[in-house]
N, C-alpha and C positions, 0 to 999 in steps of 0.2 A: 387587558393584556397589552405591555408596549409591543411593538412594531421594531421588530430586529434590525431592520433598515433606519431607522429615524434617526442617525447622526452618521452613520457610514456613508465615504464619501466615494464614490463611483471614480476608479480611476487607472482600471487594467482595462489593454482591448483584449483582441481574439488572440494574440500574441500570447500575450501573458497569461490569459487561463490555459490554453495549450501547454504552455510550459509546466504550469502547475502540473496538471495532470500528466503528462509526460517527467518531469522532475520525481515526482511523487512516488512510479511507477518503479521507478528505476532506481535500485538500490546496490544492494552488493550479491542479491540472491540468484539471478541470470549466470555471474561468473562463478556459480559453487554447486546450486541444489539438485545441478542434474547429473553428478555424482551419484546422491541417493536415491532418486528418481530412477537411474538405472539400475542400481539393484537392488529396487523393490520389483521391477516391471520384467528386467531379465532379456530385453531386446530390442532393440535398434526403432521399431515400429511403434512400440507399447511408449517409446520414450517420445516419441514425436507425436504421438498421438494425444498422452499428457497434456503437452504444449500445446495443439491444437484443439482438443477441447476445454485447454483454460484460458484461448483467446476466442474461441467462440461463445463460452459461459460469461465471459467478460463483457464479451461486445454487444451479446444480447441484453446486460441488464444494461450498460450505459447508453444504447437506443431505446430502454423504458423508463429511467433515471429522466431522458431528457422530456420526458413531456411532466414531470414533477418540478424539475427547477423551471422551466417555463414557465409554468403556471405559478408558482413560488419562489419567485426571485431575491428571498431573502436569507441575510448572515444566519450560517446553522445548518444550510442547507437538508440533509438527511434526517436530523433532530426537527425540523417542521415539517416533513414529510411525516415522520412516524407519528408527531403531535395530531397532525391533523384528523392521518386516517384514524387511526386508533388511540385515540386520547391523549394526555399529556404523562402518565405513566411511561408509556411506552418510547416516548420522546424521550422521559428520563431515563431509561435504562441504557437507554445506546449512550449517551450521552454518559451515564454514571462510566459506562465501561469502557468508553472513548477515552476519560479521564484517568482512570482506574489504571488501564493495561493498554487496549489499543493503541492507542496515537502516542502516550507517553512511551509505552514500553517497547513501540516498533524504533521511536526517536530514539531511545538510549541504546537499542541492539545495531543501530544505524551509524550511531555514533561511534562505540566501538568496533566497529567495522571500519570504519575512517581510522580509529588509533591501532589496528591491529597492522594497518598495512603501510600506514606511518613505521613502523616498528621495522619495514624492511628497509630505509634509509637511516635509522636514527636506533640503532641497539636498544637503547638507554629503554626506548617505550616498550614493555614489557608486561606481562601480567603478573610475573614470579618477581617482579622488580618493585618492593612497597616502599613509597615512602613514611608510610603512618601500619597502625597494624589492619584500617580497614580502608586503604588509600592505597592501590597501586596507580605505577606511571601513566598504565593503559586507560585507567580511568578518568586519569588527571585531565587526559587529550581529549577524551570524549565529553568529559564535562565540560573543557572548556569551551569545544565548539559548540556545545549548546549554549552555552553563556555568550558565545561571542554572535551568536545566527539567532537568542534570542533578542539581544541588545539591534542586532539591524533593525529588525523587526520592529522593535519598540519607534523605528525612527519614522516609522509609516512604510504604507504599501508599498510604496512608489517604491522605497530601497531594496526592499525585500524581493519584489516582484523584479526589479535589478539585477541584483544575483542571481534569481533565480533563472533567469533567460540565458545568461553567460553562462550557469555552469550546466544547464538544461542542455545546449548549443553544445559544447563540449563536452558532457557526456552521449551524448546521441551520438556526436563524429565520433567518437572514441570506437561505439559497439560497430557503427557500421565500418569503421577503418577492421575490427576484427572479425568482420562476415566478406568483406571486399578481400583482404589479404588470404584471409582464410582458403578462400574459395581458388585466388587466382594462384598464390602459393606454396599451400600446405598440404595440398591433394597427396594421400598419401594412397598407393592404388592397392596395398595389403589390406587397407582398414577397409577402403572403399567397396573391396570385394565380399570382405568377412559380413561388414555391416546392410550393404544394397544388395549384396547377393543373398542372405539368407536373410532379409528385415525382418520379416514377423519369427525369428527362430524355430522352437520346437512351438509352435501356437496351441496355447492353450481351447480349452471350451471358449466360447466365447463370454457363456456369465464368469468365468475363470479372469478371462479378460477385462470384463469389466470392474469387477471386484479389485485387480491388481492396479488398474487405473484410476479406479474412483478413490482409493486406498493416499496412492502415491501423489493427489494432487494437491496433498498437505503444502509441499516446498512451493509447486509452480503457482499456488493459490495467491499462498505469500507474495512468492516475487512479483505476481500483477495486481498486487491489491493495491489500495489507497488511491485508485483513480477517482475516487467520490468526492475526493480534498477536495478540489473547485466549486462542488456546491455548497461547502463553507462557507466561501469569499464571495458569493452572488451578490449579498448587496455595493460590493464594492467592484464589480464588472461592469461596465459599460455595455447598456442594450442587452440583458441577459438573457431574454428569453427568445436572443437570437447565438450568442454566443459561448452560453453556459450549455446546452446542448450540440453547439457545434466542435466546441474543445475539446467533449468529451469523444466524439467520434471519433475525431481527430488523433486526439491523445492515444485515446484506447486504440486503435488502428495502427499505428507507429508503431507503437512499444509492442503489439502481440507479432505485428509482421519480421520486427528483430528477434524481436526473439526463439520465432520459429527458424529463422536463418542462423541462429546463434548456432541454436542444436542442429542444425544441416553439417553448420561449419566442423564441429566434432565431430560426429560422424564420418565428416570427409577426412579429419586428418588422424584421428585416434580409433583404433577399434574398441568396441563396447569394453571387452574387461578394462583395459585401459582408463577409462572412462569412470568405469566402476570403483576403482584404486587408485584413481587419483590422491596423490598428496595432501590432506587435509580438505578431501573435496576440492581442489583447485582444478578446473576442470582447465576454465579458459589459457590459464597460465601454463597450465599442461601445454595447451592447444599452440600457443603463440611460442612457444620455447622449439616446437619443431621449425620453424622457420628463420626464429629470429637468434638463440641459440643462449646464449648466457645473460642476454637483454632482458629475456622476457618477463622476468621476474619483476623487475625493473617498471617495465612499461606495463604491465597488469598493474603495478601497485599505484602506481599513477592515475591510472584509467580509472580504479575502482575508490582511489584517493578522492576525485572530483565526482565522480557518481556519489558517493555515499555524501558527501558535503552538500553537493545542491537537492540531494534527498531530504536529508535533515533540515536544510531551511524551505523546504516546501512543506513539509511535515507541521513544522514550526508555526510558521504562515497560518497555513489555515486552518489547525485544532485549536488555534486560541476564539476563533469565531463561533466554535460549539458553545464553547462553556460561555463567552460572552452574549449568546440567544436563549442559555438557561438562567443566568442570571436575570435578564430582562424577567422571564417569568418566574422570578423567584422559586427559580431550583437550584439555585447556586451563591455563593456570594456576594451580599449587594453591589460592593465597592468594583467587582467584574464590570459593572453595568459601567464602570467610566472609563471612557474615553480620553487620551492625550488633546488637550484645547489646539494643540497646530498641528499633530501631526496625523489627528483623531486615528490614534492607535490606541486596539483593545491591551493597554499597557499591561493590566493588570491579571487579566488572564493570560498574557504572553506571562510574565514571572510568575504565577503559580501554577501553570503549566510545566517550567523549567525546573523550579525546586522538584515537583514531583517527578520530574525524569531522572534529573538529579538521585535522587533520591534511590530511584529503581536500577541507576548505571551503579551505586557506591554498593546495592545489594548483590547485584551477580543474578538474582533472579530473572530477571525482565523475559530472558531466554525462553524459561519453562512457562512462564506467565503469557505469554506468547503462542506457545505451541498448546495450552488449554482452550482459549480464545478460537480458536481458526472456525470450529462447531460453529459458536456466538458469532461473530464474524459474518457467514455463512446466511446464518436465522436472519440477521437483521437485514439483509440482502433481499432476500424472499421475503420478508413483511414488509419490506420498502416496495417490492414491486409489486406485491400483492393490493397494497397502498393504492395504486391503479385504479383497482377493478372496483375498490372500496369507493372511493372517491367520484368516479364516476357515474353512482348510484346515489351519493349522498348529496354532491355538488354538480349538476348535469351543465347547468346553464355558467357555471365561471368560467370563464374564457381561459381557451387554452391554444396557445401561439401553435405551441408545435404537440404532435399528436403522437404517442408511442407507436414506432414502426412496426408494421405488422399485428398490429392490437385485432383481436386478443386472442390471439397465437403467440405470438414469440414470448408476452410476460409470461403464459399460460406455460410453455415449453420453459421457460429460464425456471419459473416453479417447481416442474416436474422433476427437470436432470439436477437443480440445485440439490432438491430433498431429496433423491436418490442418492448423491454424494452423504449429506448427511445422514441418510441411512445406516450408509456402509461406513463411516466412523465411526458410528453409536456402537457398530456390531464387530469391529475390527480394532479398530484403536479406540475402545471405551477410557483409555488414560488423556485421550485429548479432548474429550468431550463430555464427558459430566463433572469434572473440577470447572471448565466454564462456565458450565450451566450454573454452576454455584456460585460465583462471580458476580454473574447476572442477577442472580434471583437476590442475592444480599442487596442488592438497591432496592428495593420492594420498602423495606423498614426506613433506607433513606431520606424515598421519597416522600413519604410521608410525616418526618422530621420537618424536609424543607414547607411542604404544604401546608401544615399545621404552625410552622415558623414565620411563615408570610402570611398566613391571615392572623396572626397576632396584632 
């Protein structure tokens, strides 16, 4: 079996995996989902508490994440994690679905959220606005910026990992300029009273409670996921098995502490129904329109212009190093396994990456395709950290830099409350969780096409 590292050239520091995973994190979901989130939840408390058990489910698994990329400091990052512990199946399934939906189908909803709000300077970008009968303008933008952020990409890391720091840097100031402003300007003392004077509302049971929360963490799930991208790009970080765990704390600690201040920020200036009715779920825009007055719209579309851009080239980035460490083990297309001679970019799974985003932006599905996944999503989380406990029975003596924090309590606890979540979808919103599960399981017949195709 090749060695996912044997031609990747080492050449992000701690910089640039931070950014990845901070870029990555940060999409357009922060300034819309807690629209639904409140009225699924119904109160000021249950919507903060969302947030903060989806920054503390996060942080606990990317302080167990780090002692796997330590020890595994190669391209594919989560696809050798799952290879290891539990076979190479199971490495192909994330993988089939990373392909499939995840990473392609988060890009192209990512992207269209870049051309949606393009559309507030430039009319013309439209969804009702077709140029062909299965070609509108909206999609026209969003394909292009995937053609155009896959093309950096193809030019090597170095570019890519370029962008991504600038508009990383500039999305970050963007949120915290709308938690600073928010806070110092937009105190509105009606909202302040409806919302901190009654927080938890009519409070339910508390299994009521948690049923409502574990339910609703569909959105906020979303908007923090994809901090795993960096362990993609490991063999192309410098010193990883000091930096690939350090990004991730990092990363993941920034983007959960924003955006717990995000939802503070609304609260302070918007009361719940407010909130709840928001205009197309615009929550932020709501938010920055009591301050700023007929700008705001303006300056949201901006904010959320460059957010969703340096998302999709972080996206971009590093999903092409999946399928270029399944190709290596012939689960994938051979010709993946090459490399650019100067600029040793995974060329070729960056463009079949694209067509298939492509692909999924020209459909309109990627949406639904998406909201099936979250279950799948979830599993392969909890079989990653579970990965752990596997591994350190199987492998005792391979040397491991950095040691999962709080082992083995916290993976044990990230276990527990993850599969309680998936629980309560299985039993609550069964439409978002076994069309996944079927997703998944269709790579099964796959894999064993590819298997049977490479021992030929």
């Amino acid at each position: 079996m090749a060695t996912p590292t044997s031609h990747l050239e080492p050449r992000l520091g701690l910089l640039s995996s931070t950014t990845i995973v901070i870029g990555s994190m940060i999409g357009s979901g922060i300034f819309i989902v807690s629209a639904d989130i409140a009225r699924q939840v119904g109160s000021p408390g249950l919507l903060i508490a969302a947030w903060v058990f989806t920054a503390l489910l996060t942080m606990m698994a990317a302080l167990s994440y780090g002692e796997l990329a330590a020890m595994m400091p190669q391209a594919g990052g989560q696809y050798i994690y799952l290879r290891e512990a539990f076979g190479p199946l199971a490495g192909f399934l994330f993988g089939w679905t990373m392909f499939l939906v995840i990473q392609t189908g988060t890009i192209a909803a990512v992207a269209v959220a870049f051309a949606k709000f393009a559309g507030v300077f430039f009319p013309w970008v439209a969804a009702d606005n077709f140029l062909l009968p299965f070609l509108n303008t909206q999609q026209l933008i969003a394909i292009s910026i995937v053609l155009l952020l896959t093309w950096v990409n193809t030019r090597g890391i170095g570019l890519g990992a370029l962008v991504q720091n600038v508009f990383t840097v500039a999305k970050t100031g963007a949120l915290l300029g709308l938690v600073v402003f928010g806070l110092l300007l937009g105190r509105n003392d009606a909202a302040v009273a409806a919302n901190f004077g009654n927080f938890w509302g009519e409070m339910p049971s508390a299994w009521l409670a948690v049923q409502l929360v574990g339910v609703a963490l569909v959105g906020s799930l979303f908007s923090s996921d994809a901090w795993n991208n960096v362990t993609f790009t490991a063999g192309e970080i410098r010193n990883p098995q000091r930096n690939v765990p350090l990004s991730l704390v990092l990363g993941v600690g920034i983007v959960s502490l924003l955006y717990i201040a995000c939802n503070l920020v609304y609260l302070n200036v918007l009361p719940l129904d407010a909130i709840k009715t928001a205009p197309q779920d615009r929550v932020a825009t709501l938010v920055v329109a009591k301050f700023m007055g007929d700008g705001a719209a303006h300056a949201m579309a901006v904010a959320i212009m460059i957010s969703t851009f340096g998302c999709v080239n972080g996206l971009i980035l590093a999903g092409a190093r999946v399928f270029y460490a399944m190709a290596l083990d012939g689960l994938f297309f051979q010709s993946v396994t090459k490399l650019d001679p100067v600029t040793k970019a995974p060329v070729m799974s960056l463009v079949l990456q694209c067509i298939w985003t492509c692909i999924l932006t020209l459909s309109g599905k990627y949406g639904d395709l998406l909201d099936y996944v979250i279950f799948a999503v979830l599993l392969f989380y909890i079989l990653t950290i579970a990965g752990i406990f596997v591994l350190r029975r199987k492998r005792p003596h391979t040397p491991r830099p950095y040691r999962a924090w709080g082992y083995p309590v916290l993976p044990a606890a990230y276990i527990l409350l993850a599969g309680l979540v998936e629980v309560l979808l299985l039993l609550y919103k069964p439409t978002y969780t076994w069309p996944g599960l079927l997703i998944v399981l269709m790579g099964i017949p796959v894999f064993f096409f590819w298997r049977g195709k490479a021992a030929n």
